[in-house]
N, CA and C of each residue as an Amber inpcrd file, in Angstrom:
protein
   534
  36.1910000  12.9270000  22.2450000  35.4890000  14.1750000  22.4850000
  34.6390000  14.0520000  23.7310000  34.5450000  15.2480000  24.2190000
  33.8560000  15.1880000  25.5230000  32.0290000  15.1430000  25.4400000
  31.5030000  14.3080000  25.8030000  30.1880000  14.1890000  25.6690000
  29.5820000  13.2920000  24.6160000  30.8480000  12.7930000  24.0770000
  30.5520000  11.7320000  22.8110000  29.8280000  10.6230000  23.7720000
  28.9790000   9.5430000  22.9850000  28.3090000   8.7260000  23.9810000
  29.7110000   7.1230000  23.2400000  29.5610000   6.1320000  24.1970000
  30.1700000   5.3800000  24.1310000  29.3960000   4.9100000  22.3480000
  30.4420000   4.2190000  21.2180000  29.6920000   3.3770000  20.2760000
  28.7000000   2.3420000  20.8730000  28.5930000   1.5520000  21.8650000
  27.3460000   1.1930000  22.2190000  26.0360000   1.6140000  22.1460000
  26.2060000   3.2070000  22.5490000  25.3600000   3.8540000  23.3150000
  24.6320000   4.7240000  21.6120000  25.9270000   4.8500000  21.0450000
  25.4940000   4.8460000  19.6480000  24.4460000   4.6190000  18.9950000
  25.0050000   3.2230000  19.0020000  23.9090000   2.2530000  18.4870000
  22.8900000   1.8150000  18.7450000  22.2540000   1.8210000  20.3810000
  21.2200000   1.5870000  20.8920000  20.6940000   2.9330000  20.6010000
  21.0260000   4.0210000  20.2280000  20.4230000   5.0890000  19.7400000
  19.8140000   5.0800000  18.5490000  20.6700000   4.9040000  17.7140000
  20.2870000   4.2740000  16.0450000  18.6570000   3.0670000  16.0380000
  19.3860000   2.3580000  16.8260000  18.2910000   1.6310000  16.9300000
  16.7310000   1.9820000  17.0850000  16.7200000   2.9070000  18.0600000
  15.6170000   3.0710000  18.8830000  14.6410000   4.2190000  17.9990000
  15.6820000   5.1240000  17.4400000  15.3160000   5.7410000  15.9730000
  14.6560000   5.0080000  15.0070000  15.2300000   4.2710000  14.5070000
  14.8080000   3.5060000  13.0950000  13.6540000   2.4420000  13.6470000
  13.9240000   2.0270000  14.8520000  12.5290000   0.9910000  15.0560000
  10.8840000   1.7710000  15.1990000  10.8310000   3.0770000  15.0970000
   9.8190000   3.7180000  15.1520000   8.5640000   3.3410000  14.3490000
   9.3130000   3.3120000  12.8570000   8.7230000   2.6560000  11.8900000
   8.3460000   1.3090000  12.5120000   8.8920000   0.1590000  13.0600000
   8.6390000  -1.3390000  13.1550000   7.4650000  -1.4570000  14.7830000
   7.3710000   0.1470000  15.3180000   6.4490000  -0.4280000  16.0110000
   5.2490000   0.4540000  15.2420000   5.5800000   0.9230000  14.4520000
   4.0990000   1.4930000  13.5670000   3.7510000   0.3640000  13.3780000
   4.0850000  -0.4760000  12.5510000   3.8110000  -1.4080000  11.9480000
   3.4550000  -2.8560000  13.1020000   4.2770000  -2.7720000  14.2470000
   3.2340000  -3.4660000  15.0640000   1.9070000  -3.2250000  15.4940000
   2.0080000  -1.9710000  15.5560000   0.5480000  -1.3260000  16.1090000
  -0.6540000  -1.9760000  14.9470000   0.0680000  -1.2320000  13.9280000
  -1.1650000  -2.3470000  12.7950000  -1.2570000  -3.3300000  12.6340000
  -0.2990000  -4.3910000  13.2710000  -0.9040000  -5.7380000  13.0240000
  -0.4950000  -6.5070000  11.8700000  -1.4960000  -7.5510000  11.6480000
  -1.5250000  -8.0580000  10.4250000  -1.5770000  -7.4930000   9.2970000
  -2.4780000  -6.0790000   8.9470000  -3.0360000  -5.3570000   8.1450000
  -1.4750000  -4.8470000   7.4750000  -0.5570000  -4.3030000   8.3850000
   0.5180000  -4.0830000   7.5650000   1.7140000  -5.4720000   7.3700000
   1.4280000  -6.1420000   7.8270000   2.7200000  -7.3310000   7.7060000
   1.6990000  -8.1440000   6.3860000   0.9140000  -8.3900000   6.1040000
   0.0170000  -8.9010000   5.2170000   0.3620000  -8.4110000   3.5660000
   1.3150000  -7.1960000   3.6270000   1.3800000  -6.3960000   2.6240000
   1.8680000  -7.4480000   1.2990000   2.3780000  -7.0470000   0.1020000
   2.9350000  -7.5730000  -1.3840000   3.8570000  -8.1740000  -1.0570000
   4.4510000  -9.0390000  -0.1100000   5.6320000  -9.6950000   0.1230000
   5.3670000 -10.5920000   0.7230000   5.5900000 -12.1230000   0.7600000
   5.2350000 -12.8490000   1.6120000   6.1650000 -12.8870000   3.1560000
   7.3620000 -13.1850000   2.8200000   8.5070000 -12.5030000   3.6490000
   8.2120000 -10.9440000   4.6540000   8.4650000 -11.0730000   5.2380000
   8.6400000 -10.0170000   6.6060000   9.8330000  -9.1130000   6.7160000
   9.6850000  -7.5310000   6.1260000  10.9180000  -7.2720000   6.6040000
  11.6430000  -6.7360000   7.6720000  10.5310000  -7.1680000   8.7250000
  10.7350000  -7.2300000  10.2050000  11.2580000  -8.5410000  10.3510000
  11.4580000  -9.4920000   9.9430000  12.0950000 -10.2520000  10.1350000
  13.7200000 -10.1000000  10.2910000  13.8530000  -9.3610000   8.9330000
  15.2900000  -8.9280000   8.7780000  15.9010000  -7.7650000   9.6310000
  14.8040000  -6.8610000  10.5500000  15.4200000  -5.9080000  11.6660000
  15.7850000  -6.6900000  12.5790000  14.8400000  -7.6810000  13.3030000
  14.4600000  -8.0720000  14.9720000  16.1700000  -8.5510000  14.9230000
  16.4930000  -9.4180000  13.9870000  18.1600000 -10.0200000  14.6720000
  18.5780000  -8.7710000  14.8270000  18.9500000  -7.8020000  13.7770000
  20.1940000  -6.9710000  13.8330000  20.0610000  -6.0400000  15.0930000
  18.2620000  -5.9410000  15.3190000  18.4990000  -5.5740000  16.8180000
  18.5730000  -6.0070000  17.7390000  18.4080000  -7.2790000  17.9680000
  19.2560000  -7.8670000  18.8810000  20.6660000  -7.7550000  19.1720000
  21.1320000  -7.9990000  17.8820000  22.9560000  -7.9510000  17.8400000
  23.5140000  -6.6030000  17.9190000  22.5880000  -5.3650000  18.4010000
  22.6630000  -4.2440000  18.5980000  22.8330000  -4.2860000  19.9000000
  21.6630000  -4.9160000  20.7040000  21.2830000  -4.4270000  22.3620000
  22.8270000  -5.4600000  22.6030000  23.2440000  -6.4910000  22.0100000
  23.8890000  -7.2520000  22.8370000  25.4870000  -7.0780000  22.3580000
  25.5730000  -5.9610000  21.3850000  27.1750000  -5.8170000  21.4040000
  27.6870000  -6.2870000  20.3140000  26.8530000  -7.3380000  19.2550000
  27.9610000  -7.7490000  18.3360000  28.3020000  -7.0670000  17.0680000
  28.0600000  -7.4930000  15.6300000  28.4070000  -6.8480000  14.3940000
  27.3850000  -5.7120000  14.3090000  28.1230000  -4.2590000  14.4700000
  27.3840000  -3.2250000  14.7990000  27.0210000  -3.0060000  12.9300000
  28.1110000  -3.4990000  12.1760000  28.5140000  -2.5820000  10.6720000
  27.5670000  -3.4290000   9.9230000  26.9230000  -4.8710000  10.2330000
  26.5270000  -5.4650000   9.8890000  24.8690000  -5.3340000   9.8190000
  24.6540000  -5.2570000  11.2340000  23.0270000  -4.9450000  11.2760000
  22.8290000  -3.4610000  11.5080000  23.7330000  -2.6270000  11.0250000
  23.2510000  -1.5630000  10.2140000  22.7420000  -1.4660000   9.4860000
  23.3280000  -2.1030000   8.5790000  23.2180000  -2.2950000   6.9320000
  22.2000000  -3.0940000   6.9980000  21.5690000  -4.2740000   7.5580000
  20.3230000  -4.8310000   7.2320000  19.0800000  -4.2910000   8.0570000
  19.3480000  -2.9680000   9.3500000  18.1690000  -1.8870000   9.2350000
  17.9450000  -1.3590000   8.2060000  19.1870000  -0.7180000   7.7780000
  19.0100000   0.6320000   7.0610000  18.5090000  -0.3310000   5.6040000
  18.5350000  -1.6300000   5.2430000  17.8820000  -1.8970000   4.0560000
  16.5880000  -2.5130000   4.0500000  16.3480000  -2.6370000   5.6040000
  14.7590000  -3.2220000   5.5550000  13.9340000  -2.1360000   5.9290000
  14.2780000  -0.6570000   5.9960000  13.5740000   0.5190000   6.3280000
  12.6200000   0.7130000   4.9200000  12.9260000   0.7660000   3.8270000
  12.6490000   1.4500000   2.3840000  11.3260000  -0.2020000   2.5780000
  11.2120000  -1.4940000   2.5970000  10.0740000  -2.4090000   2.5580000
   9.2660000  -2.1610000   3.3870000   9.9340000  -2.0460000   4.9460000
   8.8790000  -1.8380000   5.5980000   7.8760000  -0.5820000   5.8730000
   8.9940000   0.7180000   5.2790000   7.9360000   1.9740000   4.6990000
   6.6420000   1.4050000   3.8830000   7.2480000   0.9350000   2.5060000
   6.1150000   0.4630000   1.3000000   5.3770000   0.0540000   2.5750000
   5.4420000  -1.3940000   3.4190000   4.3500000  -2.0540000   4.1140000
   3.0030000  -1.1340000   4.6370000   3.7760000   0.1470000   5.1110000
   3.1670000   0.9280000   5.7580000   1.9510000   1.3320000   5.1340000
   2.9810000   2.0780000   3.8550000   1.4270000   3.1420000   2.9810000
   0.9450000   2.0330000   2.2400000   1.6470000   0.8950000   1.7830000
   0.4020000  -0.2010000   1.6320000  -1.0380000  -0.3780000   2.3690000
  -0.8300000  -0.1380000   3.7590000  -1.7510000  -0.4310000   4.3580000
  -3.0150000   0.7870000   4.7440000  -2.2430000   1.8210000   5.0200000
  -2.8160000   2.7430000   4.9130000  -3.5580000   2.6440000   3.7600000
  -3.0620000   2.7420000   2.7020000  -3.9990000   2.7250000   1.5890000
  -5.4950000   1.6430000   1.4070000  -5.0440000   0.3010000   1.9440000
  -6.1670000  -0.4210000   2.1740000  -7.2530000  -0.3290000   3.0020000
  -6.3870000   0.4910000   4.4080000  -7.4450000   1.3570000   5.4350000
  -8.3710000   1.8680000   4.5990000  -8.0840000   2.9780000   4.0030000
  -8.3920000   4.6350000   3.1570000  -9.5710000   3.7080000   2.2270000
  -9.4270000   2.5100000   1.5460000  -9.8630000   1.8390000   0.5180000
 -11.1170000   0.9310000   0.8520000 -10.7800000   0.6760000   2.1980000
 -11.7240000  -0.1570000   2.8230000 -12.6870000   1.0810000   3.4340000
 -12.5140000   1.7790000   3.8580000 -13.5840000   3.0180000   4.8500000
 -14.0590000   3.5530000   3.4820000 -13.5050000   4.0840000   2.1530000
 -14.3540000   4.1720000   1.7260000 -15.6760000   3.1670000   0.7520000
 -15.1760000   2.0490000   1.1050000 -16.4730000   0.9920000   0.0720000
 -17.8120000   1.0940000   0.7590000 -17.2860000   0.9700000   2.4810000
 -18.4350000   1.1770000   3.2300000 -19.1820000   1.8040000   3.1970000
 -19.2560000   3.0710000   2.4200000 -20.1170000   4.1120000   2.2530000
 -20.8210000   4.2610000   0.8270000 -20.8110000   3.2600000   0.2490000
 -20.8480000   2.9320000  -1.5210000 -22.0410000   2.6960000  -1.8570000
 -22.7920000   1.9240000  -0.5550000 -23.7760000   1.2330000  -0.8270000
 -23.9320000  -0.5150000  -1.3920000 -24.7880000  -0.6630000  -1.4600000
 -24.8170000  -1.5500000  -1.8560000 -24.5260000  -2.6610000  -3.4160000
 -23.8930000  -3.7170000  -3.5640000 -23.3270000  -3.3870000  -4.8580000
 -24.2550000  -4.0030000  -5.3220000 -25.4330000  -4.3000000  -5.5940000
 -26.5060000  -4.5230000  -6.6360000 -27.4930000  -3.4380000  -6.7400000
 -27.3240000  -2.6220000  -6.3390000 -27.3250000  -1.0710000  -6.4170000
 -27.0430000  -0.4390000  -7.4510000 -25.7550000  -0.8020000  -6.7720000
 -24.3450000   0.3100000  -7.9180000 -24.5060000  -0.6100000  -9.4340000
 -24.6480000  -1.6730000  -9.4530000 -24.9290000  -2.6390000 -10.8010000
 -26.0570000  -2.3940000 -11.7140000 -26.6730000  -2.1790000 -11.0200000
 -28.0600000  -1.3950000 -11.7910000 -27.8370000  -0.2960000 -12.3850000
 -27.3640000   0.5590000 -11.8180000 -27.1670000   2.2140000 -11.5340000
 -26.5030000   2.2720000 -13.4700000 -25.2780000   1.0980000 -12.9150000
 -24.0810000   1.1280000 -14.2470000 -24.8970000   0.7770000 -15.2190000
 -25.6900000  -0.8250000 -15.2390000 -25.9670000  -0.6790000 -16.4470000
 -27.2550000  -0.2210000 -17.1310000 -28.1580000   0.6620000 -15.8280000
 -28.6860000   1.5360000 -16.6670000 -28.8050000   3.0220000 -17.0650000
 -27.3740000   3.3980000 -16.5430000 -26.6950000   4.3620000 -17.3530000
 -25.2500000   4.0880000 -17.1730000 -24.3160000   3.7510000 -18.2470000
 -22.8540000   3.3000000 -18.3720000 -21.7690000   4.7780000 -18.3160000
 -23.0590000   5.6770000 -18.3240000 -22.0780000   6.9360000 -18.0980000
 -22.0700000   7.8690000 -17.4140000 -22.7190000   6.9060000 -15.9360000
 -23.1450000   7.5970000 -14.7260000 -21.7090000   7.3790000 -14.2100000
 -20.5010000   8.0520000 -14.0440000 -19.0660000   7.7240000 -13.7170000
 -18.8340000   7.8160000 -12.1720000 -19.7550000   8.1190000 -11.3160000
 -19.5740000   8.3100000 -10.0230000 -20.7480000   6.8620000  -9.5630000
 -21.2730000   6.1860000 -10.3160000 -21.9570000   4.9060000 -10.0780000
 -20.5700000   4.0960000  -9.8340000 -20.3920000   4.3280000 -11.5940000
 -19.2410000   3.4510000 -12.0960000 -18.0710000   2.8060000 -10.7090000
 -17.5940000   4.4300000 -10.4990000 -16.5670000   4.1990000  -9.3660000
 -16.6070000   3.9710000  -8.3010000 -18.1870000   3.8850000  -7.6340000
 -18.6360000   3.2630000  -6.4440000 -18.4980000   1.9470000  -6.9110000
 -19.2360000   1.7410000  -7.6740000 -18.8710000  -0.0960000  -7.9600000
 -17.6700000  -0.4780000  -8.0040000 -17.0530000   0.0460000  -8.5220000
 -15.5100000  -0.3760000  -8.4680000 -14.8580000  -0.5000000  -7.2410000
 -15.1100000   0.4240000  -6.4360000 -14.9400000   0.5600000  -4.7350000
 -15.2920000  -1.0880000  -4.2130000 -16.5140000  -1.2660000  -4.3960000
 -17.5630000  -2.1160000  -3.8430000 -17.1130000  -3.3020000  -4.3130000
 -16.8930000  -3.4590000  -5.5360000 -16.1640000  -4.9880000  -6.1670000
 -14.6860000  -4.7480000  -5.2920000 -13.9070000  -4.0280000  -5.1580000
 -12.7730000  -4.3960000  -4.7590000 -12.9520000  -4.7790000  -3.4350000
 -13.4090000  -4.4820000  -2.6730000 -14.0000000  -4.5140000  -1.1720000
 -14.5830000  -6.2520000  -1.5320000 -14.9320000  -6.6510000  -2.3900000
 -15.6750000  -8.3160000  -2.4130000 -14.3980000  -9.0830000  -3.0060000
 -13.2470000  -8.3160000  -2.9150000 -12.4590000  -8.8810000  -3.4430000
 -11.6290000  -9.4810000  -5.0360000 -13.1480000  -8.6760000  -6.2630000
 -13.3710000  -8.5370000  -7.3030000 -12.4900000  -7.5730000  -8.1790000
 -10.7770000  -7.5680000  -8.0400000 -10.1620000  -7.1810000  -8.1390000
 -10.1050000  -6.3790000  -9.5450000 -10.1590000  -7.4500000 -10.3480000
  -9.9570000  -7.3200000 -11.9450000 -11.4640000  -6.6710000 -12.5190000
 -12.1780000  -6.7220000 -11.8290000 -13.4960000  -5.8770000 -12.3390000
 -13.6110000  -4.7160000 -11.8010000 -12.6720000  -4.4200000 -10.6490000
 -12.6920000  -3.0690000 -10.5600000 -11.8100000  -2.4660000 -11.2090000
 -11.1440000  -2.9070000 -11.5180000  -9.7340000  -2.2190000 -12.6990000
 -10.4500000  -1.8650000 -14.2760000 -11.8300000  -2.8220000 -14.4940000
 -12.1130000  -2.8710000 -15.6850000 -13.2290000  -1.3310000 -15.7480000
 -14.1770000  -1.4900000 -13.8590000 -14.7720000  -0.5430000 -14.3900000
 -13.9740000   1.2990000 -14.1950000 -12.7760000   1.2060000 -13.5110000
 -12.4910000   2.6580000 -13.6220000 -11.5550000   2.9170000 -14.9230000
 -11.2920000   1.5310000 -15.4870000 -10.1940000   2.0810000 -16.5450000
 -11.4510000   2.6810000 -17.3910000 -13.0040000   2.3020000 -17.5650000
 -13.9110000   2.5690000 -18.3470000 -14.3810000   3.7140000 -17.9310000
 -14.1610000   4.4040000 -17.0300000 -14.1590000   5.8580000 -16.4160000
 -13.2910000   6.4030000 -17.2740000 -11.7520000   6.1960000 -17.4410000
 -10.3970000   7.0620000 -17.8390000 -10.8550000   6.7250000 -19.5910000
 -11.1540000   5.7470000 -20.1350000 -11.3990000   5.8040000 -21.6720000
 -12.4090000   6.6960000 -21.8740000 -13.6560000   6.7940000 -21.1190000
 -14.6380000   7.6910000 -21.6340000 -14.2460000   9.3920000 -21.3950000
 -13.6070000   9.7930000 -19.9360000 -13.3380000  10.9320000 -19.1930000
 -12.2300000  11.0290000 -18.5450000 -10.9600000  11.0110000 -19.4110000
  -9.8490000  11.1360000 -18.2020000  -9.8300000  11.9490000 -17.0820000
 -10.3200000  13.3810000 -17.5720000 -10.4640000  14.2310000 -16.2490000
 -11.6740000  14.2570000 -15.6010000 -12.6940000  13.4820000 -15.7440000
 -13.8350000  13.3480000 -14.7410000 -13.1970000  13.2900000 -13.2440000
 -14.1090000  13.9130000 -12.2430000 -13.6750000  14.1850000 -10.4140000
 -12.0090000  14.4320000 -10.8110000 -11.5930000  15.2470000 -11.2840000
 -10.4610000  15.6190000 -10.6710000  -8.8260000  14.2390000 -10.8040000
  -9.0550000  13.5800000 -12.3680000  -8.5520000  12.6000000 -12.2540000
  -8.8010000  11.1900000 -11.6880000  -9.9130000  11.5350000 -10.8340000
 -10.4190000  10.7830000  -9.4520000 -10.1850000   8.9480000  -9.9940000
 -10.7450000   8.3820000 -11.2900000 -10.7050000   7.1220000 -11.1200000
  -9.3510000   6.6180000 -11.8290000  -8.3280000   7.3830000 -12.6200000
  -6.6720000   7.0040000 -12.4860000  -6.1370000   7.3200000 -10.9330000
  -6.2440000   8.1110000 -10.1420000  -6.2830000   8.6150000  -9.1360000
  -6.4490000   7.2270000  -7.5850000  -7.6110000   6.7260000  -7.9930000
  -8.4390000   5.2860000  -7.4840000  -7.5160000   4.1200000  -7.6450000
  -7.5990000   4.0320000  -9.0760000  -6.5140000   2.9310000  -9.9650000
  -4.9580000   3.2580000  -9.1520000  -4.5240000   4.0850000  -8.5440000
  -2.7260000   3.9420000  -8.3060000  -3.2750000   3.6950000  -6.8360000
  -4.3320000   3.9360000  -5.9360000  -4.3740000   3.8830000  -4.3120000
  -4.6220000   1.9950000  -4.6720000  -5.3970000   1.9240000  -5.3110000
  -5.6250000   0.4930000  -5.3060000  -4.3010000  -0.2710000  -5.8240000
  -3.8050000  -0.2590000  -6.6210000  -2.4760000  -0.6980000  -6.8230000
  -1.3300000  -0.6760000  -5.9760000  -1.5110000   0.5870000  -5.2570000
  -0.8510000   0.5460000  -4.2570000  -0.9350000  -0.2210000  -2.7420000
  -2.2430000  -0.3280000  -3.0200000  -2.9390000  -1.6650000  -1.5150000
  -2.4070000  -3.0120000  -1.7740000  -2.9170000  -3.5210000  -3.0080000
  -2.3660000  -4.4340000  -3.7220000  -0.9820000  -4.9140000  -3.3940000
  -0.0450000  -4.3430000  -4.2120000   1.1220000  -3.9290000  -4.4980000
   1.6410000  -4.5390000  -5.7210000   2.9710000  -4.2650000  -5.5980000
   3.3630000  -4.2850000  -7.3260000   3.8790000  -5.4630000  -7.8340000
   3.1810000  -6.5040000  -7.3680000   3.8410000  -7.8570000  -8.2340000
   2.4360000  -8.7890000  -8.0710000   1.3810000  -7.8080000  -6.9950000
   0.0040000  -8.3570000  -7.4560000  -0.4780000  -8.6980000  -9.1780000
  -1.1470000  -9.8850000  -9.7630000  -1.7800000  -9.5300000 -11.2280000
  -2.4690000  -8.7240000 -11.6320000  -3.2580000  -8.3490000 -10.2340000
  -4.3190000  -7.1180000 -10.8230000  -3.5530000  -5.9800000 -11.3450000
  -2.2320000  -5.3270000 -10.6680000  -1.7350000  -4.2150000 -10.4880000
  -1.1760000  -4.6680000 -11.5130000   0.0500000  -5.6340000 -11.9950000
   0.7190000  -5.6920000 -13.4830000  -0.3750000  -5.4890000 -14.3040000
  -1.1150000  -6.0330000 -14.5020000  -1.8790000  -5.8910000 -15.8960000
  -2.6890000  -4.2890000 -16.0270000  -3.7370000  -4.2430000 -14.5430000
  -4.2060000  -2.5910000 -14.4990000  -3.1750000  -1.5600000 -14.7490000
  -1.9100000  -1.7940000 -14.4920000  -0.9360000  -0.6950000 -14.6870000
  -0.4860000  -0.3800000 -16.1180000  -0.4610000  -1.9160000 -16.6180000
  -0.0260000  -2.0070000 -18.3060000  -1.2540000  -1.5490000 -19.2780000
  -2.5530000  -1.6850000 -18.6210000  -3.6950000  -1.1650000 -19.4130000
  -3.9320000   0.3170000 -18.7870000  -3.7490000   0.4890000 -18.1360000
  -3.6590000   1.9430000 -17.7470000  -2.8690000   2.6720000 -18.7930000
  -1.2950000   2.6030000 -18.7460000  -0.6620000   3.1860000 -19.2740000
  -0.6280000   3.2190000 -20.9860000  -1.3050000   2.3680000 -21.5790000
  -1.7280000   2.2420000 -22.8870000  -2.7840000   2.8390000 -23.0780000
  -3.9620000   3.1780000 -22.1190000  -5.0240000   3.9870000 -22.3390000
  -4.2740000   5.7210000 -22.5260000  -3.4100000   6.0480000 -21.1330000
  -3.1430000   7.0870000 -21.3420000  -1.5660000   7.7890000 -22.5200000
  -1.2720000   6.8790000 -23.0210000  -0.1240000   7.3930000 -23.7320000
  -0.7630000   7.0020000 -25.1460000  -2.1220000   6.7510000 -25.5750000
  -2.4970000   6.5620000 -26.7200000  -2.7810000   7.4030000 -27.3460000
């Protein structure tokens, strides 16, 4: 056909498409390669684009773009989410503050979930899972869902083979299907 581009020309097209995503993810850095995987699934693009720019198994490192696109998405809103997670602790205050606040009222729920912010931000993973699941047992719909809501952005920073996230997810879902 007239105006068809050569299959080379194809493929350096394909390419240049799908790597959009892999320079998002350079732009962020560590913050997104850091994500729930120890493995890189930029690792698994960079050959096939090579063996793109240089001509060889076109059918081959197709297939290992087009299957490292769906990880290195997750990487993405992984990170985003830790962005989103981190900007807001900063604004929480201080967490012997927020500790007070809780235990001298346990049903101040917007204390509660600042602390929870604030422990996850110290890295206090499993105590922030403990204090918003204690948000969803007392008030599931307190803010608008807001601390199940909290519980899936944080799980989602995490990601899904983190312990915090297996177990917060399994106590989550037993709180709400009870």
């Amino acid at each position: 056909m007239p105006g068809t581009p050569y299959p080379k020309e194809q493929m350096h097209r394909f390419v240049y498409t799908k790597l959009s995503e892999r320079q998002i993810a350079d732009k962020l850095g560590p913050v997104a390669l850091s994500g729930p995987t120890s493995a890189s699934p930029l690792s698994d693009v960079s050959t096939p684009a090579a063996d793109f720019l240089h001509g060889t198994d076109y059918t081959d490192a197709r297939s290992r773009v087009e299957a490292a696109i769906p990880a290195l998405l997750r990487q993405v809103a992984a990170a985003r989410a830790a962005l989103e997670i981190a900007e807001q602790a900063k604004s929480v205050g201080p967490l012997a503050e927020l500790e007070e606040k809780v235990l001298a009222n346990p049903d101040d729920h917007q204390a509660r979930f600042d602390l929870a912010a604030a422990l996850n931000a110290k890295g206090k993973r499993a105590e922030a899972v403990e204090h918003l699941l204690a948000i969803v047992k007392r008030d599931r719909k307190w803010n608008d869902d807001g601390a199940r809501k909290q519980l899936v952005q944080f799980f989602d920073a995490w990601g899904p083979t983190d312990a915090a996230t297996v177990e917060g997810r399994k106590r989550l879902s037993s709180i709400l299907f009870s």
